[in-house]
Z-matrix of the N, CA and C atoms (Angstrom, degrees):
N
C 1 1.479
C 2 1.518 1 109.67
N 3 0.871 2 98.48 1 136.10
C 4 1.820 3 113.60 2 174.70
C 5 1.174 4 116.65 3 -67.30
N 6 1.451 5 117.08 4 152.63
C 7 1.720 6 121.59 5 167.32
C 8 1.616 7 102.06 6 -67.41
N 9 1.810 8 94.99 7 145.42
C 10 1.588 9 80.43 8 -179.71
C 11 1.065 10 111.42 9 95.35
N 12 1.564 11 143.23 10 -19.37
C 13 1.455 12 130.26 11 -151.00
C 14 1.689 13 94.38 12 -105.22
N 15 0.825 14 116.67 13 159.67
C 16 1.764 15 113.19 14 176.02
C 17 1.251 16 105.89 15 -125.43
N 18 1.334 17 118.01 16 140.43
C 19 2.168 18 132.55 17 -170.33
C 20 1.668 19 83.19 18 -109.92
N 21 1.568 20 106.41 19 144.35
C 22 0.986 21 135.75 20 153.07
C 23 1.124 22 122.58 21 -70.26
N 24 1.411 23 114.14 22 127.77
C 25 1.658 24 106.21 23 167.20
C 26 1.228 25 100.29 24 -119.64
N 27 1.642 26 113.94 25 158.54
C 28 1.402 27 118.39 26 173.39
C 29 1.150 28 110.03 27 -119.22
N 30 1.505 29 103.31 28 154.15
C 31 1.406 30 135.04 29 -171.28
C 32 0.918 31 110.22 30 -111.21
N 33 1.977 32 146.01 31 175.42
C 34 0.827 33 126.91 32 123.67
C 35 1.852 34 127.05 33 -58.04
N 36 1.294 35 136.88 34 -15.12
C 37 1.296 36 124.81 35 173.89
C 38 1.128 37 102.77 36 -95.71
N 39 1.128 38 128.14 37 -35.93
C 40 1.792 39 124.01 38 -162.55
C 41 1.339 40 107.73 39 -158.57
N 42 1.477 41 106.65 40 -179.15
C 43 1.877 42 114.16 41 -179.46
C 44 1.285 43 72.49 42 -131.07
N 45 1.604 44 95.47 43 141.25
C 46 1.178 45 117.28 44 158.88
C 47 1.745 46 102.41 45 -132.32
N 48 1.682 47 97.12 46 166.48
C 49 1.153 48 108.00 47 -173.81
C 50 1.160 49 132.04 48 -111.77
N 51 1.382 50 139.28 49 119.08
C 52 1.591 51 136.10 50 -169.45
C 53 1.272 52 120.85 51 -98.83
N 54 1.249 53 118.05 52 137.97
C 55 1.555 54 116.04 53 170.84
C 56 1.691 55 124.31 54 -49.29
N 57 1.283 56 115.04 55 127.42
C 58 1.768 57 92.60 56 162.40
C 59 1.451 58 111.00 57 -117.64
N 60 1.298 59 102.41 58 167.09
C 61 1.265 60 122.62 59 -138.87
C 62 1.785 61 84.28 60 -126.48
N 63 1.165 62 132.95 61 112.00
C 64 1.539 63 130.03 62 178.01
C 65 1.737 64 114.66 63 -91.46
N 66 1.274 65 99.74 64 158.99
C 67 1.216 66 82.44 65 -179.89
C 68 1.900 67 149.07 66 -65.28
N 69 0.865 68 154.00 67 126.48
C 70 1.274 69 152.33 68 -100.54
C 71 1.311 70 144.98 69 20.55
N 72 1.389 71 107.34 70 19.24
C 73 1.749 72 124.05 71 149.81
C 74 0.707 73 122.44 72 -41.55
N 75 1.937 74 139.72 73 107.58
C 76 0.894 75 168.47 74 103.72
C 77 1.555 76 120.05 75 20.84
N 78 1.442 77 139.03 76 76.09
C 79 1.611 78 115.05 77 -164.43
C 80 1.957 79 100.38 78 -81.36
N 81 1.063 80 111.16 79 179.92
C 82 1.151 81 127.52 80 142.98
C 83 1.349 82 126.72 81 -23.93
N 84 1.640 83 132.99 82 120.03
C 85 1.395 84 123.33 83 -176.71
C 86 2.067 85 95.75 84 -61.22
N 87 1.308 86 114.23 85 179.85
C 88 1.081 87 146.93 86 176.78
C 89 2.002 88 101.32 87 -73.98
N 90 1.143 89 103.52 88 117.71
C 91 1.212 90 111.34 89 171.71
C 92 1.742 91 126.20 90 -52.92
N 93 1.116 92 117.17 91 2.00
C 94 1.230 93 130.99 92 -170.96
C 95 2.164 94 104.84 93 -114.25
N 96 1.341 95 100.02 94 -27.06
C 97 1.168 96 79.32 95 -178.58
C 98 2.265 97 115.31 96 -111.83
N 99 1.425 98 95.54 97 161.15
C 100 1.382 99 86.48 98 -157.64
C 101 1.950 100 89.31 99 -98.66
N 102 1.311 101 112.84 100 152.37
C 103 1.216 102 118.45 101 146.19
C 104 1.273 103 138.90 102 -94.26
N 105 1.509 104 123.40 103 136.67
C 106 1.420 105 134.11 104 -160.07
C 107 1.618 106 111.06 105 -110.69
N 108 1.437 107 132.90 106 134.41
C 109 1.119 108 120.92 107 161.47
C 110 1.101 109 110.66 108 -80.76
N 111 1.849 110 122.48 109 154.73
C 112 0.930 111 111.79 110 166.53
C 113 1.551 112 132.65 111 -51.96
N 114 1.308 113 112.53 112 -27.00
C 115 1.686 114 121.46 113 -177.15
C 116 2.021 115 109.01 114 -69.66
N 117 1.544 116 105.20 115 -28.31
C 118 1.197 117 84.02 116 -177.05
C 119 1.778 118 102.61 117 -106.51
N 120 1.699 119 112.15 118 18.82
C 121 1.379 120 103.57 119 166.43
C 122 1.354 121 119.93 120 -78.44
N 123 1.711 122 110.68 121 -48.13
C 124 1.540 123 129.05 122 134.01
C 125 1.463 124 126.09 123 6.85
N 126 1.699 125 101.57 124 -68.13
C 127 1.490 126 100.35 125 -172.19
C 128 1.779 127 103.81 126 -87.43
N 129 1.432 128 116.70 127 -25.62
C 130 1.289 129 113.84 128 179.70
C 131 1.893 130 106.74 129 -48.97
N 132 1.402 131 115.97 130 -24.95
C 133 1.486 132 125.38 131 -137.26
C 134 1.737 133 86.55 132 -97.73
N 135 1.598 134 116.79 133 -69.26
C 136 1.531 135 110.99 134 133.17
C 137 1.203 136 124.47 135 29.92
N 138 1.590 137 88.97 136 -108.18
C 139 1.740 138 107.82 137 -175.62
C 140 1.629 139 125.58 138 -41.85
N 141 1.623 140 99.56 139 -28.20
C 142 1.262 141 127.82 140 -172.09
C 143 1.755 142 114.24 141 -67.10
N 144 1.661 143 90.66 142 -45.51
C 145 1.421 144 103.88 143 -171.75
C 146 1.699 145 102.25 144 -71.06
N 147 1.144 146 107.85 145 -53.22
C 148 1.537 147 120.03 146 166.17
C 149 1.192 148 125.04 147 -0.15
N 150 1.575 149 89.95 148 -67.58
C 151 1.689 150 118.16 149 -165.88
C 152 1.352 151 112.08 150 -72.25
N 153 1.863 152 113.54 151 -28.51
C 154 1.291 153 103.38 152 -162.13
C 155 1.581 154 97.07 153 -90.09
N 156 1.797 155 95.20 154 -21.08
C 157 1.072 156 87.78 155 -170.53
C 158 2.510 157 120.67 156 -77.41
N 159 1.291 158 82.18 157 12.74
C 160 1.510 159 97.22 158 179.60
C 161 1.257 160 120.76 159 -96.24
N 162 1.164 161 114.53 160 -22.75
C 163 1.329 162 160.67 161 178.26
C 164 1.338 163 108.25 162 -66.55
N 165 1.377 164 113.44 163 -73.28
C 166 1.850 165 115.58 164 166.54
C 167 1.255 166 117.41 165 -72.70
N 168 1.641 167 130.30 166 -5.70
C 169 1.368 168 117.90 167 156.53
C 170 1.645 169 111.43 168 -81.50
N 171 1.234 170 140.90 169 -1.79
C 172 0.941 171 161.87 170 158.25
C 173 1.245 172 127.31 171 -36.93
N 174 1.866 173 96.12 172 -66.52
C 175 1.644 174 120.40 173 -171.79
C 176 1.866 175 108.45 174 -74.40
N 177 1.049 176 96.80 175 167.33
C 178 1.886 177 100.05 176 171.97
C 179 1.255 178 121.30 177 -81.45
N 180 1.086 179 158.98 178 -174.17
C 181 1.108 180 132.61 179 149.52
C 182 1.638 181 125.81 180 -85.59
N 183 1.443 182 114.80 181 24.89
C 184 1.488 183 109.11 182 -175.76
C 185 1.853 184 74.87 183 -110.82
N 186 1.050 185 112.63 184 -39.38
C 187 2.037 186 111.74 185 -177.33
C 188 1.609 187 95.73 186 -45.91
N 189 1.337 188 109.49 187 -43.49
C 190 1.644 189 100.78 188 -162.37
C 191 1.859 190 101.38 189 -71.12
N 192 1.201 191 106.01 190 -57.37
C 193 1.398 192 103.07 191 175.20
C 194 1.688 193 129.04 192 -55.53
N 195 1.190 194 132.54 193 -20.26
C 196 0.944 195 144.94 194 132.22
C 197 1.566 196 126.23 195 -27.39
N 198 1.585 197 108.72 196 -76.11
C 199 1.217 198 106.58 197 158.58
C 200 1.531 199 126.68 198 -41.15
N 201 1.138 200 95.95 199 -45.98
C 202 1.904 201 108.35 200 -170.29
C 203 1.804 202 89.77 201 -55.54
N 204 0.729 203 111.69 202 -31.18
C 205 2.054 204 112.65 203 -146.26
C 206 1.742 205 79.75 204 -95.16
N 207 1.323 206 124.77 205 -40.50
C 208 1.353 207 93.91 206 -175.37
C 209 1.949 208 128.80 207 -103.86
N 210 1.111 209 96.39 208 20.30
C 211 1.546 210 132.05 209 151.44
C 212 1.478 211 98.25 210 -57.39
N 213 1.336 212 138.43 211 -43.67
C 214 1.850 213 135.25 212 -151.59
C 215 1.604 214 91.47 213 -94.45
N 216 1.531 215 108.87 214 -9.84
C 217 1.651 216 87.71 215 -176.45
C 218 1.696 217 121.31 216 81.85
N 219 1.128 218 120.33 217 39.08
C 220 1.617 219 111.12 218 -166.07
C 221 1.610 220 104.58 219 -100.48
N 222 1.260 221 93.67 220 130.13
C 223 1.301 222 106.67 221 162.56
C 224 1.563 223 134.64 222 -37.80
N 225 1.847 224 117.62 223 115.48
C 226 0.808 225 114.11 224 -158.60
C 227 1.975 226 100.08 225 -85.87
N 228 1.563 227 106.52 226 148.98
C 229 1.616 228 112.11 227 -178.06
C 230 1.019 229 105.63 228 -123.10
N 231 1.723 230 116.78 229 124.45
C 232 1.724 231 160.05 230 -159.28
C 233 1.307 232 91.62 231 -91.78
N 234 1.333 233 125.03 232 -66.77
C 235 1.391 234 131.83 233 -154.14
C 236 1.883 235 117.77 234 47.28
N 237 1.746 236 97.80 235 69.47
C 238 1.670 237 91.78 236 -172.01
C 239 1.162 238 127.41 237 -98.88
N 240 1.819 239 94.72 238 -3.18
C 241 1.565 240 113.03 239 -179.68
C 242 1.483 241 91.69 240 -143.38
N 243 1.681 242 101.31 241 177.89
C 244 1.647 243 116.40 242 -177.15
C 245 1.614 244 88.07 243 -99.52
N 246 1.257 245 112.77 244 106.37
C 247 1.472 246 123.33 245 151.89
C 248 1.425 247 121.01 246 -132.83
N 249 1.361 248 124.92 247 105.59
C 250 1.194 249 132.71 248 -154.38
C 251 1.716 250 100.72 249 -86.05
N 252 1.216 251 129.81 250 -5.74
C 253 1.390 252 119.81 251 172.32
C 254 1.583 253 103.27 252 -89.70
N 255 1.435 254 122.00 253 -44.12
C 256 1.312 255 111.99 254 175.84
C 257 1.391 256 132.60 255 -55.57
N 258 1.359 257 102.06 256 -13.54
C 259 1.551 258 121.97 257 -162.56
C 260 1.522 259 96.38 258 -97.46
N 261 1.147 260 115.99 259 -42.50
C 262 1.266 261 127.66 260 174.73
C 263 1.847 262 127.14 261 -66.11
N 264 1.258 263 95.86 262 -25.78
C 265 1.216 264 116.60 263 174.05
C 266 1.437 265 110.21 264 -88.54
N 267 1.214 266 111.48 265 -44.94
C 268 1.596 267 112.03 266 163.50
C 269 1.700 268 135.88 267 -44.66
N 270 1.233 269 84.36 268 -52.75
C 271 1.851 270 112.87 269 150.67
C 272 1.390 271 116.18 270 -34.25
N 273 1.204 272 122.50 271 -54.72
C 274 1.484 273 128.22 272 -134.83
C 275 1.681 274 82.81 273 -120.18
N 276 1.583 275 131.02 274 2.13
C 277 1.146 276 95.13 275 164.19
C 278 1.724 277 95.27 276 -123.44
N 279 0.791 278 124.35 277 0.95
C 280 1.783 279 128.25 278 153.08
C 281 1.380 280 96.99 279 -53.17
N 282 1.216 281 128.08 280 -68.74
C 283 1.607 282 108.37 281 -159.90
C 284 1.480 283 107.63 282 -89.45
N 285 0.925 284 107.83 283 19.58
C 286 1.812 285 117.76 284 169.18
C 287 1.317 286 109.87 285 -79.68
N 288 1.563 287 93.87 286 -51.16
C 289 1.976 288 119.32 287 167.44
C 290 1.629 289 126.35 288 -35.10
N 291 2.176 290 81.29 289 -56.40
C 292 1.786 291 90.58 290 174.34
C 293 0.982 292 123.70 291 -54.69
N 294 2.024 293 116.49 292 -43.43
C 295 0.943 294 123.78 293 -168.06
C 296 1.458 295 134.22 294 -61.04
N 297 1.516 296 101.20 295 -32.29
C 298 1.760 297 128.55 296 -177.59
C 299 1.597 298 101.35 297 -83.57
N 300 1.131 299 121.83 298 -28.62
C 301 1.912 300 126.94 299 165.98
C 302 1.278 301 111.65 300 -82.61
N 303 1.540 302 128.62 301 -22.95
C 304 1.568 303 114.51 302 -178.88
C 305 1.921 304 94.25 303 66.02
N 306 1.441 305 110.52 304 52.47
C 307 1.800 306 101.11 305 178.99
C 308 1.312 307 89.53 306 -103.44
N 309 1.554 308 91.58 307 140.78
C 310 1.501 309 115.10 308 166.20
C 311 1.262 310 131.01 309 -80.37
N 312 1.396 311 114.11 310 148.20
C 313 1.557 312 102.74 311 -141.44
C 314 1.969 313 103.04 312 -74.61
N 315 1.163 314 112.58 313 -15.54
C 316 1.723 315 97.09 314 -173.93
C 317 1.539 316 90.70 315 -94.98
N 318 1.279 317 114.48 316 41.95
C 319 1.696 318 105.30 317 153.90
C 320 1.575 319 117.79 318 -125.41
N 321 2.061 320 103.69 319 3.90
C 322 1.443 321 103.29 320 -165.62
C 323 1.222 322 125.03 321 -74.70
N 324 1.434 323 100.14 322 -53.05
C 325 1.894 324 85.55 323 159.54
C 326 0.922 325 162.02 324 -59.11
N 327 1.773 326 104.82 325 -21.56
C 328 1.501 327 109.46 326 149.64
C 329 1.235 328 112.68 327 -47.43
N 330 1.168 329 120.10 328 -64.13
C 331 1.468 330 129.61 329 -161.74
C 332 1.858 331 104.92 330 -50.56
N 333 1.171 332 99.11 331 -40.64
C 334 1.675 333 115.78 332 -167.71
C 335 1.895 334 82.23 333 -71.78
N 336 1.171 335 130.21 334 -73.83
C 337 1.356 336 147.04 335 -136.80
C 338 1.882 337 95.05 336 -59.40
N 339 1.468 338 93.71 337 -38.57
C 340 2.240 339 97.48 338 174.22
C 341 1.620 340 109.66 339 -54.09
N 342 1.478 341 113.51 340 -27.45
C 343 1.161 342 103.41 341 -165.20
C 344 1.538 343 135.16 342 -101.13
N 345 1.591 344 86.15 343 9.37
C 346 1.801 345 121.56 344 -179.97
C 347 1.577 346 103.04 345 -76.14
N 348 1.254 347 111.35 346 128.00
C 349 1.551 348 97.18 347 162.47
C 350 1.499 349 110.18 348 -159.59
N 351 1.121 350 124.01 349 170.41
C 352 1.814 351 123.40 350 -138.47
C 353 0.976 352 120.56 351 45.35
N 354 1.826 353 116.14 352 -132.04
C 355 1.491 354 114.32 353 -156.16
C 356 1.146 355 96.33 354 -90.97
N 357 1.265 356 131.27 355 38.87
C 358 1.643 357 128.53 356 167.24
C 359 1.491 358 102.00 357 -113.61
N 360 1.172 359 116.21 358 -36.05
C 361 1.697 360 114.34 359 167.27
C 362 1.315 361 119.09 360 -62.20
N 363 1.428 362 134.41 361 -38.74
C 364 1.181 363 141.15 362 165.72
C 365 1.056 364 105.82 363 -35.68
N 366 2.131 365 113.92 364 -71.02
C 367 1.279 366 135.03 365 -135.36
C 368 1.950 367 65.18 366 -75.01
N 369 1.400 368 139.42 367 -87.42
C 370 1.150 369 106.04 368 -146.43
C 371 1.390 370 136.08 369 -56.51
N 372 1.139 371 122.17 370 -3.67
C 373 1.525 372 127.28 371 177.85
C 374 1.391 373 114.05 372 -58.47
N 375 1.654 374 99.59 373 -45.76
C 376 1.464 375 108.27 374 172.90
C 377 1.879 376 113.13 375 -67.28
N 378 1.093 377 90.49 376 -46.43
C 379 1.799 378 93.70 377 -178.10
C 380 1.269 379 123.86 378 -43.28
N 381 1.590 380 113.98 379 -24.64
C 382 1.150 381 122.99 380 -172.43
C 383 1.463 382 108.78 381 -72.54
N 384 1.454 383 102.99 382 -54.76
C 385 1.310 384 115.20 383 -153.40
C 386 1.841 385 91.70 384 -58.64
N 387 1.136 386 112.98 385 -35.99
C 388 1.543 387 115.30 386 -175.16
C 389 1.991 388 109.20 387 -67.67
N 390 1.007 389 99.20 388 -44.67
C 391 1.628 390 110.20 389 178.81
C 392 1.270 391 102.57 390 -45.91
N 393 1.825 392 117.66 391 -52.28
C 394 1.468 393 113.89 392 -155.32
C 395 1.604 394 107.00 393 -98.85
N 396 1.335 395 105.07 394 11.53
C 397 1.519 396 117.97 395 166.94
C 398 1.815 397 109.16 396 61.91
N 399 1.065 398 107.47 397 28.06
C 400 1.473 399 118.91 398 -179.28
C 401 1.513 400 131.04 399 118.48
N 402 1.696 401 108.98 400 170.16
C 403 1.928 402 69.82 401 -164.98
C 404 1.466 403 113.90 402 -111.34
N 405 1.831 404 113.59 403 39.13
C 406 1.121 405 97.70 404 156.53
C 407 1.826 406 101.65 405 -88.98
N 408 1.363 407 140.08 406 -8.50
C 409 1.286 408 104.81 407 -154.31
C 410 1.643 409 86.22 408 -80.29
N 411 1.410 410 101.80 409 170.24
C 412 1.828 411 115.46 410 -174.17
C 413 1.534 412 97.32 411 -127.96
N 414 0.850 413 107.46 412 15.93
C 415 1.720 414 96.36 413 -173.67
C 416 1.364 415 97.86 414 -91.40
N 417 1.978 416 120.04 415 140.59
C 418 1.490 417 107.64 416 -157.22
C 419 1.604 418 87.76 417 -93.86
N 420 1.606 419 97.82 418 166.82
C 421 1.281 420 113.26 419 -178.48
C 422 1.866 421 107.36 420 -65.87
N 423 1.177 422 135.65 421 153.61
C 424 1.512 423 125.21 422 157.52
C 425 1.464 424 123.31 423 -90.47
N 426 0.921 425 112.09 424 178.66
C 427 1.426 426 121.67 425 171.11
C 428 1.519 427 119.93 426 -43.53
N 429 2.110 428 103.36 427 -69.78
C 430 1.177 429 119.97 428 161.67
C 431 1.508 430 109.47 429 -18.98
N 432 1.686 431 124.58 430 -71.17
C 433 1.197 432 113.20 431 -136.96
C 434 1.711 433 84.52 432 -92.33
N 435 0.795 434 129.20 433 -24.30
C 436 1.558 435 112.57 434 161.13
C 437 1.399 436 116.02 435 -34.02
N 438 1.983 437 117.87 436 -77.10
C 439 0.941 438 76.97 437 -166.08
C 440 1.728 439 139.05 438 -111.57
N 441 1.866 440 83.90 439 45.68
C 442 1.350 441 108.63 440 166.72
C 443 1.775 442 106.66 441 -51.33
N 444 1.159 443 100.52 442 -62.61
C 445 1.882 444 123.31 443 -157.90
C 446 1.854 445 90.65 444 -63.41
N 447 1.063 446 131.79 445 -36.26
C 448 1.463 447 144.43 446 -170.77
C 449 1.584 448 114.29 447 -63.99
N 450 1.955 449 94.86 448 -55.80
C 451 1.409 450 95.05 449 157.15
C 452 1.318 451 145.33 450 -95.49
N 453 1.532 452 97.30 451 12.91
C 454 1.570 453 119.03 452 159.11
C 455 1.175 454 121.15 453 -83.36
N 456 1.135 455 141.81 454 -21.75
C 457 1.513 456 158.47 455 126.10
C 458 1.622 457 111.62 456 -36.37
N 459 0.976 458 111.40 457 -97.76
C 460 1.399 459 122.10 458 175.07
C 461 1.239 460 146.99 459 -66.61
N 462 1.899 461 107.62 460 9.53
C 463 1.272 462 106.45 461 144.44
C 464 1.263 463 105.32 462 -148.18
N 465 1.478 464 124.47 463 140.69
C 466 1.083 465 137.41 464 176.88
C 467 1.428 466 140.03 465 -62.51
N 468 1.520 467 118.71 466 130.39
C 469 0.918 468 98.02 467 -151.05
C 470 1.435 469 166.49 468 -59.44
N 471 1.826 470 99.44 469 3.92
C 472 1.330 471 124.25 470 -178.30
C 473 1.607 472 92.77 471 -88.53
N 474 1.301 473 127.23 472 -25.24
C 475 1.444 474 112.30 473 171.91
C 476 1.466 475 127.25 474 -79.27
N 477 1.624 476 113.71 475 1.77
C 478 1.269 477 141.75 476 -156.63
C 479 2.014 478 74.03 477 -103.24
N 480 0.895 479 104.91 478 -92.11
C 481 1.240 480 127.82 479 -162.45
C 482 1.779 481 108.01 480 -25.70
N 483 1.449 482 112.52 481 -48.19
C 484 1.301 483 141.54 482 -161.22
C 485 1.428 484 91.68 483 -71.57
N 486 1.510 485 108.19 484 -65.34
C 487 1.732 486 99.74 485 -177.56
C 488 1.259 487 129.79 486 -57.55
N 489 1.565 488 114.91 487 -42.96
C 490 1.404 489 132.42 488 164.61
C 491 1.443 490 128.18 489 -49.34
N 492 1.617 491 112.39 490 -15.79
C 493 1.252 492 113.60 491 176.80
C 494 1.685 493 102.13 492 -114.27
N 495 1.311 494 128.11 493 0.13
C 496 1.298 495 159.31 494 169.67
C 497 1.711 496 97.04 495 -60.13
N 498 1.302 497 96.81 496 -68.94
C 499 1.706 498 116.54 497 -172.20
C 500 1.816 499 106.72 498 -65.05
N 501 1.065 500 115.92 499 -37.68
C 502 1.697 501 139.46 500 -164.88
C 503 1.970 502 78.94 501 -55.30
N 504 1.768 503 97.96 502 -63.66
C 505 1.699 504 106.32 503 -147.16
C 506 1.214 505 103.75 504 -84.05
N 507 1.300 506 126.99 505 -17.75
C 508 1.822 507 117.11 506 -163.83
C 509 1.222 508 127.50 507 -59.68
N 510 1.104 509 113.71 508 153.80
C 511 1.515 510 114.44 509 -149.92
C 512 1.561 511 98.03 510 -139.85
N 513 1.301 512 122.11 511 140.78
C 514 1.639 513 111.04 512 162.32
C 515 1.262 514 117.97 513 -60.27
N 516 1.587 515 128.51 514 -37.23
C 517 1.220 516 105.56 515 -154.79
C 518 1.376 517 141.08 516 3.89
N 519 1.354 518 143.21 517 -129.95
C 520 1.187 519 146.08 518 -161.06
C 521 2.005 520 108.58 519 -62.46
N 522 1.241 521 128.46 520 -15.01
C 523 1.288 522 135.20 521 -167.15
C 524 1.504 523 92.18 522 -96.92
N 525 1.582 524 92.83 523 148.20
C 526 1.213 525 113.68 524 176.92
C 527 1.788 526 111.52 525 -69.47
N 528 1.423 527 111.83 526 167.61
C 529 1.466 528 119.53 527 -170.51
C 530 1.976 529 110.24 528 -69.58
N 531 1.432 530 93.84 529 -30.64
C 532 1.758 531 109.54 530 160.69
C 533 1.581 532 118.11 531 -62.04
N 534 1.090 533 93.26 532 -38.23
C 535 1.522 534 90.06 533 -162.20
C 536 2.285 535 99.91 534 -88.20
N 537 1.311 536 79.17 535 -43.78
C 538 1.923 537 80.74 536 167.67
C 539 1.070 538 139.98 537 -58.32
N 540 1.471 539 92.66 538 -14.50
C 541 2.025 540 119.97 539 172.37
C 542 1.334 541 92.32 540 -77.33
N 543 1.521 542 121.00 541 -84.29
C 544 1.447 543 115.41 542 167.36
C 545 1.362 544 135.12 543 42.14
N 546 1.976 545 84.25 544 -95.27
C 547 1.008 546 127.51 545 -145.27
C 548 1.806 547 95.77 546 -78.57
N 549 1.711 548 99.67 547 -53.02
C 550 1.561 549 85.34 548 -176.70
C 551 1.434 550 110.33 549 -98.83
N 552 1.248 551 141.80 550 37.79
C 553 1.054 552 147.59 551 148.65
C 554 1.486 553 120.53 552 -55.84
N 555 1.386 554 98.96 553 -47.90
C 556 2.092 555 142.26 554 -167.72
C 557 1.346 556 80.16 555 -84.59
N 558 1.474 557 147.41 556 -76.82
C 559 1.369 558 144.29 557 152.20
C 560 1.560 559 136.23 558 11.83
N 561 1.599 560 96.29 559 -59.96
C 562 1.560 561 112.10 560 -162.87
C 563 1.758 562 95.88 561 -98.18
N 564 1.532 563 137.40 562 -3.01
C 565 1.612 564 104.41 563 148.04
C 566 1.117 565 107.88 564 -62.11
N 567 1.142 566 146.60 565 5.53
C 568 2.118 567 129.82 566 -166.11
C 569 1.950 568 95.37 567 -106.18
N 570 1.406 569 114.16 568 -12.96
C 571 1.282 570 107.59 569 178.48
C 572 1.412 571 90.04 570 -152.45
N 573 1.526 572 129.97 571 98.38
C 574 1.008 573 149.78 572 140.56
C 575 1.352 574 107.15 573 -27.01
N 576 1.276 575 119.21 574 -89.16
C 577 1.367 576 148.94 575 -151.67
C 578 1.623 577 103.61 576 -66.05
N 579 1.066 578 126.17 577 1.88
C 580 1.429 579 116.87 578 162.23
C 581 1.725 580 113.39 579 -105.35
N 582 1.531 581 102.84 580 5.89
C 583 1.377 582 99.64 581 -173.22
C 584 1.539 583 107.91 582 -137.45
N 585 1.154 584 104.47 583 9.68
C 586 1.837 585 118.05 584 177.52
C 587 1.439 586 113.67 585 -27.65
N 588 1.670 587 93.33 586 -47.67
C 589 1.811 588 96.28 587 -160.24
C 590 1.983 589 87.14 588 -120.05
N 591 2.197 590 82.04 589 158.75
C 592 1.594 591 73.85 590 -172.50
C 593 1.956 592 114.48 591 -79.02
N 594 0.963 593 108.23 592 25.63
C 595 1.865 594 113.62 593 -174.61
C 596 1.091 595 73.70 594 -98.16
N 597 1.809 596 136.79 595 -65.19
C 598 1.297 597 113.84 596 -143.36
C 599 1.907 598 115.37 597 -57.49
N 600 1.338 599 101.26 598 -40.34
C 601 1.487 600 136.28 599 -179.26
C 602 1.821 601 99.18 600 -40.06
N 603 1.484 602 111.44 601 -64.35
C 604 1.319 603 115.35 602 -171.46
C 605 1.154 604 92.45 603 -71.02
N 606 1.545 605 153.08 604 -16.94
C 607 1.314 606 124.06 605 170.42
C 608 1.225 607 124.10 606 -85.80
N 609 1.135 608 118.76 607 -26.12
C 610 1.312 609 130.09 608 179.13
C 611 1.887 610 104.13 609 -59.06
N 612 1.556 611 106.65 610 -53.36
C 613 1.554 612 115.79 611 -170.89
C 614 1.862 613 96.92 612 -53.60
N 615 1.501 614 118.28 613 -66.48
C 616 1.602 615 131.52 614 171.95
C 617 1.450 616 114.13 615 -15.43
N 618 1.407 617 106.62 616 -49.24
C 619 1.040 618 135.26 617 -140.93
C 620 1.893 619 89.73 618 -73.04
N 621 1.634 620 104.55 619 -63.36
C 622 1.120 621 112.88 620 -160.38
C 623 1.692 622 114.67 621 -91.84
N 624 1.672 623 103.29 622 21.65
C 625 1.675 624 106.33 623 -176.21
C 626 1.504 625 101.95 624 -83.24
N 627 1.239 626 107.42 625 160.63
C 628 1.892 627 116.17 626 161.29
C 629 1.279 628 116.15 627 -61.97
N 630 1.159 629 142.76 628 120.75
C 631 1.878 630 161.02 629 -167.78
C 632 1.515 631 83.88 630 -37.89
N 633 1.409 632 123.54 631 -77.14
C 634 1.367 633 126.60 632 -173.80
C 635 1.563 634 110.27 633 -25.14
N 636 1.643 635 136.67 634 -60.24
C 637 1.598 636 140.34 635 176.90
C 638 1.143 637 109.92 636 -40.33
């Protein structure tokens, strides 16, 4: 039988006739779905880039860095109890963050400040106002004194004290020059202020190598 040919069926009133359909006949797509040429999937793709790209002329550049920083996924901090390892750990993967973004430092606390939430967002709202000593001064807070105020909160002060004099004494001895970087890197939030500037920083590191380096 031919394509095209139509079979009778019988009825009792009449024969009627049905289409057949041969084998590998093709029906009609589904009324629900649309077809695309490739040229206008192309330009849909385009239009797309366009937009986002209108979009980032848009933002500020602390919006863009922001965004960028929360692309890495960072852990958001509650702060619902005083636990100075969690807090510390929290720390240490924020500037893990900076480090893998190359963020510049008058964008860290914003960036840091998105990722506060409950009574740790509060507590910093207030912190600020105390940091910047009132609200005419305009000078922005830094990183440093962030997370000065963070581990003034969240660890107490004999653990304040302990690390800070931790950082004062360290020594390479037996650890490698990697691992002594490390070590007082994790060190130097408990004493900001000996490492503010980067001269102070290279003396401090000099300071604590084996005579032999």
């Amino acid at each position: 039988m031919d394509e095209g040919e139509t079979l009778p069926v019988q009825s009792p009133d009449r024969v009627q006739t049905l289409p057949v359909q041969t084998q590998g006949q093709i029906g009609a797509p589904p009324s629900h779905l649309v077809l695309i040429s490739n040229e206008a999937l192309q330009a849909l793709i385009r239009a797309a880039g366009a937009n986002q790209a209108g979009n980032d002329a848009s933002m500020t550049r602390e919006q863009k860095f922001i965004r960028d920083f929360r692309k890495h996924d960072p852990l958001t901090f509650e702060g619902k109890k005083i636990d100075p390892m969690a807090a510390e750990a929290w720390v240490e993967v924020i500037e893990t963050t900076f480090g893998h973004m190359n963020c510049p430092e008058d964008t860290k606390v914003n960036c840091t400040s998105y990722m506060l939430k409950g009574e740790v967002h509060f507590w910093w709202k207030t912190a600020q106002r105390t940091l910047k000593g009132g609200e005419k001064d305009e000078e922005p807070i830094c990183w440093h004194e962030m997370k000065r105020a963070l581990f003034h909160k969240y660890f107490p002060l004999v653990n304040q004290y302990q690390n800070e004099a931790a950082f004062l004494n360290l020594r390479q001895g037996n650890k490698t020059v990697e691992e002594y970087d490390l070590e007082l890197t994790r060190l130097s939030g408990f004493a900001p202020e000996q490492v503010d500037t980067e001269k102070k920083w290279i003396r401090r590191f000099i300071a604590g190598l084996r005579e032999e380096i």
